[in-house]
N, C-alpha and C positions, 0 to 999 in steps of 0.2 A: 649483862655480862661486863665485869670489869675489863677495862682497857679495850673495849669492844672496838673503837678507833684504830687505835696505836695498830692492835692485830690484823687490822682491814687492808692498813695504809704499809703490813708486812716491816713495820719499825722494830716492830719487838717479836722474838719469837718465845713459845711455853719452852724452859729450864728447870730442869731439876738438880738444883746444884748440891754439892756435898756441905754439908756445915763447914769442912773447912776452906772452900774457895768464899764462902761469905766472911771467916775470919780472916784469911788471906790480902782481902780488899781494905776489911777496917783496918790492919795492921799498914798496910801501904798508905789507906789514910794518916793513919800514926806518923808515919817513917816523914811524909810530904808538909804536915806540921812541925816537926823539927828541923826539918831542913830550911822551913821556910823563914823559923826563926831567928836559924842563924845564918839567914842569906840576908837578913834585914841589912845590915853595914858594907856588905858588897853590892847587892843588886838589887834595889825595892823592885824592878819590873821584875825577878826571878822571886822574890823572894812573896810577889801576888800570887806569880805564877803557878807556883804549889802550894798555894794556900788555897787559888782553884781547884787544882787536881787534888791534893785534900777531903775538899768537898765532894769533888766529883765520885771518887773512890769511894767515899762512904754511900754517895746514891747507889751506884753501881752494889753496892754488897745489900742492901733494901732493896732493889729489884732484884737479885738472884734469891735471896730470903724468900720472895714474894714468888718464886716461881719464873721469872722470866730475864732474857736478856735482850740488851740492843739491835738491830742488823739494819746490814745494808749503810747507806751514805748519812753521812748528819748524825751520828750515834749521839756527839754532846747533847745536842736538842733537843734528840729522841731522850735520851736520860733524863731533861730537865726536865721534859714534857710527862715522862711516866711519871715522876715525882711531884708534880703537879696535880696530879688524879689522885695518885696514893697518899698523899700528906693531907690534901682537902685545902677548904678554904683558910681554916683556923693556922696556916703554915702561908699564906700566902706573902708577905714580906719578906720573907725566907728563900722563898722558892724565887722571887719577881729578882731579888738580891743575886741569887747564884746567879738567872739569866744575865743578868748585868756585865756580871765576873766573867760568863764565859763570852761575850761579846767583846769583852776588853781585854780578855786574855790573847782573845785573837789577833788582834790588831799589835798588841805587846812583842807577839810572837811573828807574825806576821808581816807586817807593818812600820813598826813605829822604836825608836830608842829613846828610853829616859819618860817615857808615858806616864806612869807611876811613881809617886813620891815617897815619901815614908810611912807618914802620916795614913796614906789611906793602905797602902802595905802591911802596918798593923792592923789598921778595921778589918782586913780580909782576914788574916789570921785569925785574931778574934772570933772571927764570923766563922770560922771554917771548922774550929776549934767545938764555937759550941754547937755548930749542926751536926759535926762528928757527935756530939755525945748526945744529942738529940736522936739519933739515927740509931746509935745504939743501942740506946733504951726499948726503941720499937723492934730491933730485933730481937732484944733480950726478953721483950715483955712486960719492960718495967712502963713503959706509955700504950696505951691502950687507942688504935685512930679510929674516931667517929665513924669514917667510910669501910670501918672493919667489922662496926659490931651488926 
């Protein structure tokens, strides 16, 4: 059984979402991509900062796709973690990358002022950008995951 874990350990429960709360999330994706670009000249820490939730948003809308959603404590984790099963190995740079982002996001947020620089403030973008449209294709159909067929 897929997510046999995740369902055991009570992280994730079965959803049945409406198509539009899955477009709903990519759009918030959207929204947190522009925002992040043009927070690039005020705040590289803000301007990572939703270039994670970006990313996260679009996990988030491939797990409600998929049938399920977050619960209880650690959701981030729990996201990265579903996303980890559901992408497979052939995504694993991707996936090892977001962990990253949401570890540092926290400390960002958390933590720390001025953590982030520009430089890698773009890479996140970038990153966030194109796993948005990675993420889209598998809901749209147009990518096809190994762990699916």
């Amino acid at each position: 059984m897929p997510y046999e874990k995740l369902l055991k350990q009570a992280r994730i429960g079965v959803y049945r979402a409406a198509s539009r709360e899955v477009q709903q999330l990519l759009q918030v994706s959207l929204r947190d991509l522009n925002a992040g670009q043009k927070n690039l000249d005020v705040s590289s820490d803000w301007a990572y900062t939703m270039a994670y939730n970006a990313a996260l948003q679009a996990c988030r809308a491939l797990m409600l796709h998929e049938g399920y959603r977050p619960r209880g404590a650690d959701q981030h984790a729990t996201v990265v973690a579903f996303i980890e099963e559901t992408l497979g190995s052939e995504f694993n740079s991707q996936v090892h990358l977001l962990d990253q982002m949401r570890r540092k996001r926290h400390r960002v947020i958390y933590e720390v002022s001025g953590l982030i620089g520009r430089e890698e403030a773009e890479q996140a973008i970038a990153f966030a950008q194109e796993f948005h449209g990675i993420i889209n294709e598998i809901i749209t159909g147009q990518i096809s995951l190994k762990s699916h067929e």
